[in-house]
C-alpha positions in Angstrom: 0.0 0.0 0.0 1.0 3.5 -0.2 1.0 5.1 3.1 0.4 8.3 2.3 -2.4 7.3 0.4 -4.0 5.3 3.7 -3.0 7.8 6.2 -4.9 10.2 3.8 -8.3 7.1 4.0 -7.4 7.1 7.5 -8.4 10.7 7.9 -11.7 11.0 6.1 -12.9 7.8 7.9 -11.8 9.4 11.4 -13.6 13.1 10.1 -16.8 10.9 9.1 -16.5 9.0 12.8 -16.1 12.5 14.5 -18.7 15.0 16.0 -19.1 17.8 14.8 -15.3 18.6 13.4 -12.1 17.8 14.6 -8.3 19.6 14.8 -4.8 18.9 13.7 -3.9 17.7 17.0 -7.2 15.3 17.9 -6.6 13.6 14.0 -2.8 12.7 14.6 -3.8 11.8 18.2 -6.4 9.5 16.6 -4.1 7.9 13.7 -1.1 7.9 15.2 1.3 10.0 13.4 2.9 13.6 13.8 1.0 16.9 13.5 2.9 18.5 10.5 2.0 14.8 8.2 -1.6 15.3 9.4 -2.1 19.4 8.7 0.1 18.5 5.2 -2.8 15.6 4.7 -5.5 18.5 5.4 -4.2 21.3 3.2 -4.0 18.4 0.0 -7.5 16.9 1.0 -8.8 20.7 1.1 -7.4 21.6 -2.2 -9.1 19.1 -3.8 -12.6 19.7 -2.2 -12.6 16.5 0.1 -12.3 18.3 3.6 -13.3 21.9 4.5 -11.7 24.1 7.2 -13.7 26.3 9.6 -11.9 29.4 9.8 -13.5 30.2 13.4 -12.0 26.9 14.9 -9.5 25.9 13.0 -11.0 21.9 12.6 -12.1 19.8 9.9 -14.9 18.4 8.3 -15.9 16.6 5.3 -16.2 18.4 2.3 -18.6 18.3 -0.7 -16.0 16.7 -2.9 -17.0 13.3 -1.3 -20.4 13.6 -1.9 -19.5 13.9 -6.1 -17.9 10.8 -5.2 -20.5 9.3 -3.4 -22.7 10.1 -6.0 -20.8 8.8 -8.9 -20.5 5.3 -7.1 -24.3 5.3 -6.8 -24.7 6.0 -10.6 -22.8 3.9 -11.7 -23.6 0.6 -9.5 -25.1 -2.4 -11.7 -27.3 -3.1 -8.8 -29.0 0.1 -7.3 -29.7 1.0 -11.1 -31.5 -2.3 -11.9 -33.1 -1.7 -8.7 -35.1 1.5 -8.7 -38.2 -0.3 -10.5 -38.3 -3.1 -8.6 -37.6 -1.1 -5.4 -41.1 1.6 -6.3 -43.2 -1.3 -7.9 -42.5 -3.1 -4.1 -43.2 0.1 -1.9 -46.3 0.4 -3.9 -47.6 -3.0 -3.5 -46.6 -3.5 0.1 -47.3 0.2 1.3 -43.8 0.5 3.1 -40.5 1.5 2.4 -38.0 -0.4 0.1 -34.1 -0.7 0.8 -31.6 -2.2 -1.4 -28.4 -2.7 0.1 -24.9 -4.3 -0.2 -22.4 -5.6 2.0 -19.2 -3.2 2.5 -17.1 -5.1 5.1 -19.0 -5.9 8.6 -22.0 -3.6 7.0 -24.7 -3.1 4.8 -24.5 -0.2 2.6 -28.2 1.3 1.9 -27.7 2.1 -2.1 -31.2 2.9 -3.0 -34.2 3.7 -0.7 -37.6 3.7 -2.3 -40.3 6.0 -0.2 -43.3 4.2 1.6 -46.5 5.6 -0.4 -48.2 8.7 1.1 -47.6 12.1 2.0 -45.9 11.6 5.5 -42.4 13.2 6.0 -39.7 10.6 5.6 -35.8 10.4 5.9 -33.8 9.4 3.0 -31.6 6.3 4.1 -29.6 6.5 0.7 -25.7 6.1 1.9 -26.8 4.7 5.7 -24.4 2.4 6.9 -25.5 -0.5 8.7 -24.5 -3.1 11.0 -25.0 -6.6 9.2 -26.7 -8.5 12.2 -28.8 -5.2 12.7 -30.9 -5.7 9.8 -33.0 -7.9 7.7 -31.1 -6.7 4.5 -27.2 -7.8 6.4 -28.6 -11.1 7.5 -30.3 -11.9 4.0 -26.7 -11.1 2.3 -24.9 -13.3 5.0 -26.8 -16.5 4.5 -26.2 -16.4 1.0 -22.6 -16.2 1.0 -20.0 -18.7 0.9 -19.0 -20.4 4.5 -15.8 -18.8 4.7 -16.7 -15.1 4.5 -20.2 -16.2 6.9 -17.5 -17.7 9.2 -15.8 -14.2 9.1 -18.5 -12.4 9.8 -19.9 -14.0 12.3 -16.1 -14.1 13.9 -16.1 -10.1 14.0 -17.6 -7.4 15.6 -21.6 -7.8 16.1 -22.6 -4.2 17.6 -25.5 -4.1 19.6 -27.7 -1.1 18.4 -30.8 -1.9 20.7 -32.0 -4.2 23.4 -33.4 -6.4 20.6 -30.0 -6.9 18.5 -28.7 -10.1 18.5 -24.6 -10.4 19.3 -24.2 -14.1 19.8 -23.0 -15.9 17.0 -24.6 -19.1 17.2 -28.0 -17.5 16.8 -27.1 -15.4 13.9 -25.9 -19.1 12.9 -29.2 -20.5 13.8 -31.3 -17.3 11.9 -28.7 -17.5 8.8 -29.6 -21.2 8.4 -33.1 -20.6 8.1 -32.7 -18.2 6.0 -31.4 -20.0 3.2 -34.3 -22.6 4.0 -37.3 -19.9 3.7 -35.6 -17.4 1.2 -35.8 -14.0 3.2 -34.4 -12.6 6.6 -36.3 -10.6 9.3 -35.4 -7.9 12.3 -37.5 -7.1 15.1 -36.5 -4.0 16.3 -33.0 -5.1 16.4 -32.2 -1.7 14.4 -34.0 0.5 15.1 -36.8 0.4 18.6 -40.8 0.1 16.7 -39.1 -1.0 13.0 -39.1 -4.3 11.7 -37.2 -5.4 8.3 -38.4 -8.4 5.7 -35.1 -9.0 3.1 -34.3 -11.1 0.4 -31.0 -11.7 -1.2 -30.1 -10.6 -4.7 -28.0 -12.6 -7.3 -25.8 -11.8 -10.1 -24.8 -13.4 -13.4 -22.3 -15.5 -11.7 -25.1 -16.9 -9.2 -23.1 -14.9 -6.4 -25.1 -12.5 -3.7 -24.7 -9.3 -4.3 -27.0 -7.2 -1.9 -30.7 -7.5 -0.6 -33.7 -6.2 -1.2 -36.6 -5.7 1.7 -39.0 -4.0 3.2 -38.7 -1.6 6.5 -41.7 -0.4 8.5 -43.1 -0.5 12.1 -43.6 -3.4 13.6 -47.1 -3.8 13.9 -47.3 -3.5 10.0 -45.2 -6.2 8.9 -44.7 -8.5 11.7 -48.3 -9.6 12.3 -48.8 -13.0 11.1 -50.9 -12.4 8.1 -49.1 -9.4 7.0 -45.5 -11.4 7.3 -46.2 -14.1 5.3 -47.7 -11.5 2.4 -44.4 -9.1 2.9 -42.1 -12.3 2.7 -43.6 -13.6 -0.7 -43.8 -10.3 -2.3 -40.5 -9.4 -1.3 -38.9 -12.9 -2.3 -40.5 -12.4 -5.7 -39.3 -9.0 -6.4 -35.4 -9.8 -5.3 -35.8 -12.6 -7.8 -37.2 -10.4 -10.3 -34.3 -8.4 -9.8 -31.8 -11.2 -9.7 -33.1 -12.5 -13.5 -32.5 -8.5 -14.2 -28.9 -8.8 -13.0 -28.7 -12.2 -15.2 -29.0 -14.4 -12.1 -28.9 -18.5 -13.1 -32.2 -20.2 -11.7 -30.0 -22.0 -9.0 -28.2 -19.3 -8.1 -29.2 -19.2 -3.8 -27.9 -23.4 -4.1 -24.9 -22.3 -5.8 -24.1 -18.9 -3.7 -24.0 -20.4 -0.4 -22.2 -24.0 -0.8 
């Protein structure tokens, strides 16, 4: 690797960590190296747009730079543009709120996020970054994939975001194995306290998972027995929709996760 290059990573991902901003001496404090390497980082990283300065303080923050960036990835993924029709046609039929996601590391990246139908204010989840055993999208992903990187997974951190997430390993084991018998993956408030999830995985030409679709909502609209079972076909069918979009082979959850 080049280290100037990772110290520079090493820097955004401590800004994006940080509340609100932080200073020359709190980032080389927090990476580990001297003060001059870290303002030199700064003033290249604020040249080219990726970090702003406040001239009151002195301390950093994120600039717009990375949202172009951010952007750009979003356009140009296979997946999140496949998915925006699938994603609406869902939301409509189901009345709630559609996330597709992918797995970056230990979490799920929300790439697209279809509005629930209706008039109601809502937040736009696009670019959320969540903990895999948090949500019905990470544990959908994880079943799928081969044992090795499950085995990793399930080996690393498992952050507990409520009183309802589930940290021990052999019952994400236990909840991953049923979900490659039923097809979809659920969370009960184990994200976020009064919202449940309903996921399925998504394949690719090569049969491989390559993110999740599902539904998120309150609790009381999805988790009821009648209403889970309707959520969990109509979201199974609309991931494989997707997955024959993406030029997924008709075997492709057997093959994904042997």
């Amino acid at each position: 690797m080049v280290q100037a290059v990772h110290r520079a990573i090493h820097v955004l991902r401590e800004l994006a960590t940080a509340t609100p901003r932080l200073g020359v001496t709190e980032l080389a404090d927090r990476i580990g190296v001297a003060k001059p390497t870290v303002h030199a980082l700064l003033r290249t990283l604020e040249a080219e747009g990726m970090v702003v300065q406040d001239r009151e303080t002195g301390k950093y923050q994120l600039g717009p730079g990375l949202v172009t960036l951010g952007n750009a990835y979003l356009d140009s993924h296979e997946l999140r543009t496949r998915a925006v029709t699938w994603a609406d046609l869902l939301a409509s039929q189901a009345g709630a709120a559609v996330w597709v996601g992918v797995l970056t590391d230990h979490h799920v990246l929300v790439v697209h996020h279809a509005f629930r139908p209706g008039g109601s204010v809502q937040v736009l989840e696009t670019g959320a970054s969540l903990p895999w055993n948090t949500c019905a999208l990470g544990k959908a992903i994880a079943a799928f994939l081969p044992a090795e990187r499950r085995t990793e997974l399930l080996a690393g951190e498992l952050p507990r975001v409520t009183g309802a997430s589930i940290v021990d390993p052999a019952r994400l084991t236990t909840q991953l194995d049923r979900v490659r018998e039923i097809g979809y993956a659920l969370d009960d408030q184990e994200l976020t306290l009064g919202d449940a999830g309903i996921a399925a995985p998504v394949f690719d030409r090569t049969g491989e998972v390559v993110g999740g679709l599902g539904l998120v909502g309150p609790v009381e609209r999805l988790l009821t027995e009648s209403a889970r079972q309707e959520c969990a076909i109509a979201v199974r069918e609309v991931a494989r929709s997707l997955s024959r979009d993406l030029g997924a082979p008709r075997n492709a959850g057997l093959r994904a996760c042997g």
